[in-house]
C-alpha positions as CSV (number, residue, x, y, z in Angstrom):
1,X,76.1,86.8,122.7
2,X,79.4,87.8,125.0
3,X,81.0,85.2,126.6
4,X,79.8,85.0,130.6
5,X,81.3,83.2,133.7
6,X,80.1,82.6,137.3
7,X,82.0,81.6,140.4
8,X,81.4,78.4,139.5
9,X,83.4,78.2,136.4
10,X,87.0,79.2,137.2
11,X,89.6,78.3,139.9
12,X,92.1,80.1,142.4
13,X,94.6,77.0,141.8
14,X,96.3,78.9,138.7
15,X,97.1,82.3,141.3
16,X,98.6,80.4,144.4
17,X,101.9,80.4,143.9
18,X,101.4,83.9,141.9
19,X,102.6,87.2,143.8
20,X,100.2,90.1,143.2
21,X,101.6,93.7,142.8
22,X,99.0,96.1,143.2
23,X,100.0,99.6,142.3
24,X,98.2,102.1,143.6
25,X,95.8,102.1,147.2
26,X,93.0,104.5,146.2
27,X,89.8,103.6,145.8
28,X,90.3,100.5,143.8
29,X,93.5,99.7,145.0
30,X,92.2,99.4,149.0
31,X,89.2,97.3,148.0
32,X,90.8,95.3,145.2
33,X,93.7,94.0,147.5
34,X,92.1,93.5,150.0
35,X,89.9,91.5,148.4
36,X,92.4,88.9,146.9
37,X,94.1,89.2,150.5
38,X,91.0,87.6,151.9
39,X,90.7,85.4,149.0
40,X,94.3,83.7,149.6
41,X,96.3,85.3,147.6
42,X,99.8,86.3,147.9
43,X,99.6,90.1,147.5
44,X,101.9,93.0,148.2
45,X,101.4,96.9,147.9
46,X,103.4,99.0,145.4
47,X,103.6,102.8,146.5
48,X,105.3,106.3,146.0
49,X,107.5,106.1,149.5
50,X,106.2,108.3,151.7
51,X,102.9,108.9,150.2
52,X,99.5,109.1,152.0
53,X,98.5,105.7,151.4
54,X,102.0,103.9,152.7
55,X,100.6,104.0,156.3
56,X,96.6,102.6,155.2
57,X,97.8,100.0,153.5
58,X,100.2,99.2,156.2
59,X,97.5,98.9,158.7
60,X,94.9,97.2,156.6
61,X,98.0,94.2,156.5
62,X,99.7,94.5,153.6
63,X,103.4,94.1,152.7
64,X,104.2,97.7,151.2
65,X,106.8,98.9,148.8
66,X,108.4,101.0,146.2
67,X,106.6,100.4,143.0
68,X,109.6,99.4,141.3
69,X,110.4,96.9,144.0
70,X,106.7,95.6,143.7
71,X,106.9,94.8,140.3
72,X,110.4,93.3,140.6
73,X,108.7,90.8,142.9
74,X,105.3,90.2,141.2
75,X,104.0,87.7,138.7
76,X,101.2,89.7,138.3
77,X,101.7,93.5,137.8
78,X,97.9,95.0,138.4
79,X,98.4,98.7,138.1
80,X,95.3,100.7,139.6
81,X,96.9,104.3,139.3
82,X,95.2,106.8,137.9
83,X,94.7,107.0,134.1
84,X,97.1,110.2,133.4
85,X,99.5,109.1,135.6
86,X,100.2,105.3,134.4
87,X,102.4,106.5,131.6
88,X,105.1,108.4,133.5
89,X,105.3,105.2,136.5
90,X,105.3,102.7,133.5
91,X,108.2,103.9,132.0
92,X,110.0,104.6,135.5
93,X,109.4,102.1,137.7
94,X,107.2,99.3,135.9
95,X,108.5,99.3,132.7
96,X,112.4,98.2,133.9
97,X,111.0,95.1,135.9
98,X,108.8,93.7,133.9
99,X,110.7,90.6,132.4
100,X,109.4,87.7,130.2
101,X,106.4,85.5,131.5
102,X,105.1,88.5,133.7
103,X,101.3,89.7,133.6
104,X,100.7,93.9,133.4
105,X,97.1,93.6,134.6
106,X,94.3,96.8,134.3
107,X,91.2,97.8,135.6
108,X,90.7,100.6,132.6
109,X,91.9,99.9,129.2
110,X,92.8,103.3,127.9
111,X,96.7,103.4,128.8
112,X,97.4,100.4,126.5
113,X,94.5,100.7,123.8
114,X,95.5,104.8,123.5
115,X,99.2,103.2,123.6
116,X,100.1,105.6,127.2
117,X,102.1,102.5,127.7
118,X,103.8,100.3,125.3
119,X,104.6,96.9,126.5
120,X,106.6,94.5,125.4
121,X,105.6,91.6,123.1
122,X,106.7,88.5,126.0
123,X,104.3,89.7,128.6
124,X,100.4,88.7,129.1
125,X,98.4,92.3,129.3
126,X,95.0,91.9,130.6
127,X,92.0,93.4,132.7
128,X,89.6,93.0,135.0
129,X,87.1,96.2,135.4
130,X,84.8,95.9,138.1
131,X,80.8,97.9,136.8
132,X,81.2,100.1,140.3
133,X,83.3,102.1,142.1
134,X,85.7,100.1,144.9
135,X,83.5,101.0,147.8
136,X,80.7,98.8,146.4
137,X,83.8,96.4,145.2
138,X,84.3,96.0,148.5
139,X,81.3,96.3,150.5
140,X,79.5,93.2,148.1
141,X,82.5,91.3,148.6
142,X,81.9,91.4,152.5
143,X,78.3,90.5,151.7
144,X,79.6,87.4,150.2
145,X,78.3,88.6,147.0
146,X,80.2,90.9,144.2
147,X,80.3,93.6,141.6
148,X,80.0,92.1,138.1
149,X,83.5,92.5,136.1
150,X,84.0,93.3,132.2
151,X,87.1,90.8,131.5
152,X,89.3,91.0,128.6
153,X,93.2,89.5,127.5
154,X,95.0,91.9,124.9
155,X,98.0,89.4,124.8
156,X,98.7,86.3,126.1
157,X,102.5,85.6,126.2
158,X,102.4,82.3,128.5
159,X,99.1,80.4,127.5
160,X,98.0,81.1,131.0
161,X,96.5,85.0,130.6
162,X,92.6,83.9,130.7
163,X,93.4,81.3,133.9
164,X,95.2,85.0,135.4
165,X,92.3,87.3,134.5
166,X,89.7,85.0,135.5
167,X,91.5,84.4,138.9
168,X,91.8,87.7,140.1
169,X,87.9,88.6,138.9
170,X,87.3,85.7,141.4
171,X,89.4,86.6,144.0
172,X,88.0,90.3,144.0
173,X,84.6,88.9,144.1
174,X,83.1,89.9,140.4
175,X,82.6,86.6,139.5
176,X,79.9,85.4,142.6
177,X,77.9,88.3,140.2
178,X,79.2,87.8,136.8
179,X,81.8,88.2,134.6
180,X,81.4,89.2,130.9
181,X,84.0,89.3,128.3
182,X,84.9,92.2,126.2
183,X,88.2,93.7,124.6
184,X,90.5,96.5,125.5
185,X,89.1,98.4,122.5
186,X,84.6,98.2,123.0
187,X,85.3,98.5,127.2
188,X,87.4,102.3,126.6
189,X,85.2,103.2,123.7
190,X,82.0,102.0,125.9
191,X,82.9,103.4,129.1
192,X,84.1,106.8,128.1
193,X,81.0,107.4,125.9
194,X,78.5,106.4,129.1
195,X,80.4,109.1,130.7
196,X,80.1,111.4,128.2
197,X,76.8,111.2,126.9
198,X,74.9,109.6,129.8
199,X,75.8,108.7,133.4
200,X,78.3,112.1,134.3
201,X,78.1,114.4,131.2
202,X,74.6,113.8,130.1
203,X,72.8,113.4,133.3
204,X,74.5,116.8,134.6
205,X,73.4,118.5,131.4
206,X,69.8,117.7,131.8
207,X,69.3,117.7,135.5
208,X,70.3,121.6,135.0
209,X,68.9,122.2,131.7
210,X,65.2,121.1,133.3
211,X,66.3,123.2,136.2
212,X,67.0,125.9,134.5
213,X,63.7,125.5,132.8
214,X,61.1,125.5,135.6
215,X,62.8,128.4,137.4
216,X,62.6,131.0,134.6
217,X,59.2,129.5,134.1
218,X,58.6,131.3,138.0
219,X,59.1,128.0,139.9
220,X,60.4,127.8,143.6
221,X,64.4,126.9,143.6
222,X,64.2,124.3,146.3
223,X,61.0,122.8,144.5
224,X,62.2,122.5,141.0
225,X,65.8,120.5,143.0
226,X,63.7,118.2,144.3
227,X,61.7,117.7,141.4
228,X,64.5,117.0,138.7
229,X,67.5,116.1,140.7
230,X,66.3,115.3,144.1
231,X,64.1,112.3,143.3
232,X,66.2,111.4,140.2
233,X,68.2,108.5,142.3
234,X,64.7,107.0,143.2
235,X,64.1,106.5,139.9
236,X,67.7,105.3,138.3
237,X,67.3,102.7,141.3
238,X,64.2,101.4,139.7
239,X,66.1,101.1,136.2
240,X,68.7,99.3,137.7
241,X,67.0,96.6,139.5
242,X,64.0,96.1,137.6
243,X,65.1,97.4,133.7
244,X,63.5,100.5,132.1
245,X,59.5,98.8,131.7
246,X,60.2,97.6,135.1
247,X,60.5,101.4,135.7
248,X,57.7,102.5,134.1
249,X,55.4,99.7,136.3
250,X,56.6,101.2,138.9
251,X,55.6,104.8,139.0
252,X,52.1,106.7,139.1
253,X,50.3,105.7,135.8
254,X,50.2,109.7,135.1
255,X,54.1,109.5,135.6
256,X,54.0,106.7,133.2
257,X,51.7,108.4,130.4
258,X,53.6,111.5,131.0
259,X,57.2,109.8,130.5
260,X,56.3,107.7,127.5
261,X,54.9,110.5,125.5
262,X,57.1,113.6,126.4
263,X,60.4,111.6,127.1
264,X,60.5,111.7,123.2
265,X,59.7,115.1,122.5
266,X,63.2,116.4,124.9
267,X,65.4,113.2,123.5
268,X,65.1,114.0,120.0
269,X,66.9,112.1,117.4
270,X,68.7,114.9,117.3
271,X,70.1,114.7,120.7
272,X,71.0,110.6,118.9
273,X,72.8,112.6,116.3
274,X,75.1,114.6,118.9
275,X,75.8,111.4,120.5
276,X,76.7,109.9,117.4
277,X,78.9,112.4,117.2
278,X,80.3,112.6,120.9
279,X,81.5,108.5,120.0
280,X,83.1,109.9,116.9
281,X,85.3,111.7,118.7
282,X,86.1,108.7,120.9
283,X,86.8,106.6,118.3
284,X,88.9,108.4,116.1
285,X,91.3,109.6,118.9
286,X,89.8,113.1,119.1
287,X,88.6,113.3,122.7
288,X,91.9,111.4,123.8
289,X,94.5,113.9,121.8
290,X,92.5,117.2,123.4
291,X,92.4,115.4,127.0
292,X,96.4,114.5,126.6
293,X,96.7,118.6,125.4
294,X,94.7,120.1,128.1
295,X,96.6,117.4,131.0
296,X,99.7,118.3,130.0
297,X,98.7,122.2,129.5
298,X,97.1,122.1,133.1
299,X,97.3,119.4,135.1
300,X,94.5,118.9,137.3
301,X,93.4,122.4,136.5
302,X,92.4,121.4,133.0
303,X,88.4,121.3,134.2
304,X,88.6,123.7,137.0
305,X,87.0,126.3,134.6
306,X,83.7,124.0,134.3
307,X,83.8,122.8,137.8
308,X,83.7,126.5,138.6
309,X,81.0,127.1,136.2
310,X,78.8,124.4,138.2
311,X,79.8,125.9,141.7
312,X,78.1,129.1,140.6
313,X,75.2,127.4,139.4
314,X,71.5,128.4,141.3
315,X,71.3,124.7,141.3
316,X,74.3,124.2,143.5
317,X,73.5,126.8,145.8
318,X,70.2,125.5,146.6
319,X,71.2,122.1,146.1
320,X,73.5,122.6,148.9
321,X,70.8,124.0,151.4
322,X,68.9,121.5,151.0
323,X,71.1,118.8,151.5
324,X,72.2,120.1,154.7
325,X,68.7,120.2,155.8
326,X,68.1,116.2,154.8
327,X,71.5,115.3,155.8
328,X,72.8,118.3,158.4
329,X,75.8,115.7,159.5
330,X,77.5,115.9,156.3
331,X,80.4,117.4,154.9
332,X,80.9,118.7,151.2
C-alpha cells in the first residue's frame, strides 16, 4: 500500500525562510505560484526577459526575473517549463546557480529519470505532480479544497528533501485532497502510458474508430458525434466520482447489459497485448529516443502530420458544427 498524507500531516514551518524559484508561468506555473503565494511563502518568478508571461506574472504580484537570477536567489529551484525545453535552460541558466544544499524541484519526472538533466550529487531533486491540469490546481485551491499530488524524492542531499516536497504539495493545495507517494521512475512510466494507451491516444483512437464505424454503416454524422463522443464526458464523469460499478449503477440497465457483455468483445486481450507492448517501449527508452529524434528533427512540427490528419477528419468537421450550435460563444 503507497504511502498517503493529508493536510493534516505536514507543516509550512520547514519552507518559511525558504525562497521559491518558480520557472516557468504557463499553466502550472501561474497556478502553482500563486498558490504558495497565498500560502505564505516567499516566492519569486524566473522568466525569458521579455517573454509573454513577464508582464502576467507581474500583475498577478510576483517578484519577476531572469531565470538564472531566480535560481541564484532560490532555495528551492521548482522548474515548470516544458519537458523538451528543460534541458537546454538547465544547462544555461539553472545548472550554473545551483550550489550545494539547494532543491531542483519537478512537477514531471522525465527530464531527470530520461537524464535531460544531470544534476549534481549535493543537491535534493524532488517532485510534486499535481493529477490535473493547473486550471483545476488552482480553481480547488480557491475552493479551499485541492488537486491530489503524486510525491516523490530522487535525492536527498540535506536530510530535509521530504519536509521540502511535502511543503510545497501543501502550500499548492494537493494535500487538503491527498498526497500519494511514488518514485521518479513508476510516475514517468505511469503517466506516459495513460497518455498513450488511454486518456489522449487511446480515447482518440476509439472515439473515431466507433465513428468511423456507424457512418459507413449509413448513420447520420451529427448522430453518430453525439453518440460516441458527445456524451462520452457524461460518462467518464461517472467513473471518476463514483468508480467503474458506480458507473454501471448509474446508466439505463440496457446500457449496463449492453456494456458488460460487448465492452469485451472490442477490448480484446489483444488490444491488452498492444498495450503491453506500447509500455515496452516506455520502459526500455524506445518512445523517449524516437520523441528526442523527431524534437530535434522538427520542433514543434514533429506531430503536425497527425494533427493534420485529425483536422481532416468527418469527425472534426461535424464535431465542430455542432459545437458551435451547443456553445455558439466559443472560439476554437
Amino acid at each position: 500500500m503507497a504511502k498517503t498524507w493529508k493536510d493534516k500531516d505536514i507543516s509550512l514551518d520547514p519552507l518559511k525562510n525558504q525562497t521559491i524559484a518558480v520557472i516557468g508561468y504557463g499553466i502550472q506555473g501561474d497556478a502553482q505560484a500563486n498558490n504558495m503565494k497565498d500560502s505564505g511563502l516567499h516566492v519569486i518568478v524566473g522568466l525569458k526577459k521579455g517573454g509573454p508571461s513577464w508582464k502576467k506574472a507581474e500583475s498577478d504580484g510576483h517578484t519577476v526575473m531572469s531565470v538564472s537570477d531566480a535560481c541564484k536567489k532560490a532555495d528551492i529551484i521548482h522548474v515548470l517549463l516544458p519537458d523538451m525545453i528543460q534541458s537546454q535552460v538547465y544547462k544555461d541558466e539553472i545548472g550554473p546557480n545551483l550550489s550545494k544544499g539547494k532543491a531542483l524541484s519537478f512537477s514531471h519526472a522525465a527530464a531527470i529519470h530520461w537524464k535531460w538533466i544531470i544534476a549534481p550529487d549535493n543537491v535534493d531533486i524532488i517532485m510534486v505532480a499535481p493529477k490535473g491540469p493547473g486550471s483545476k490546481v488552482r480553481e480547488t485551491y480557491l475552493e479551499n479544497f485541492g488537486t491530489p499530488s503524486i510525491v516523490a524524492v530522487h535525492q536527498d542531499f540535506t536530510g530535509k528533501a521530504w519536509d521540502r516536497t511535502l511543503g510545497i504539495a501543501k502550500a499548492i493545495g494537493s494535500a487538503r485532497a491527498g498526497l500519494i507517494q511514488t518514485t521518479f521512475q513508476e510516475e514517468v512510466e505511469t503517466d506516459w502510458f495513460g497518455e498513450q494507451a488511454d486518456l489522449c491516444g487511446g480515447s482518440a483512437s476509439m472515439v473515431k474508430a466507433a465513428f468511423e464505424t456507424l457512418v459507413e454503416a449509413g448513420y447520420q454524422p451529427e448522430i453518430a458525434y453525439f453518440e460516441v463522443l458527445h456524451e462520452l464526458k457524461l460518462i467518464v464523469d461517472l467513473i471518476q466520482r463514483y468508480g467503474i460499478n458506480g458507473m454501471w449503477r448509474r446508466v439505463s440497465e440496457t446500457a449496463r447489459y449492453g456494456g458488460l457483455t460487448r465492452g469485451p468483445m472490442v477490448m480484446t486481450s489483444d488490444t491488452k497485448d498492444n498495450m503491453k507492448k506500447v509500455l515496452k517501449m516506455i520502459q526500455d527508452g524506445t518512445f523517449n529516443k524516437e520523441w528526442i529524434s523527431e524534437y530535434q528533427k522538427n520542433g514543434k512540427d514533429a506531430f503536425d502530420k497527425y494533427m493534420k490528419e485529425t483536422d481532416a477528419h468527418q469527425i472534426e468537421k461535424v464535431g465542430k458544427q455542432m459545437r458551435k450550435m451547443m456553445w455558439p460563444d466559443s472560439t476554437e
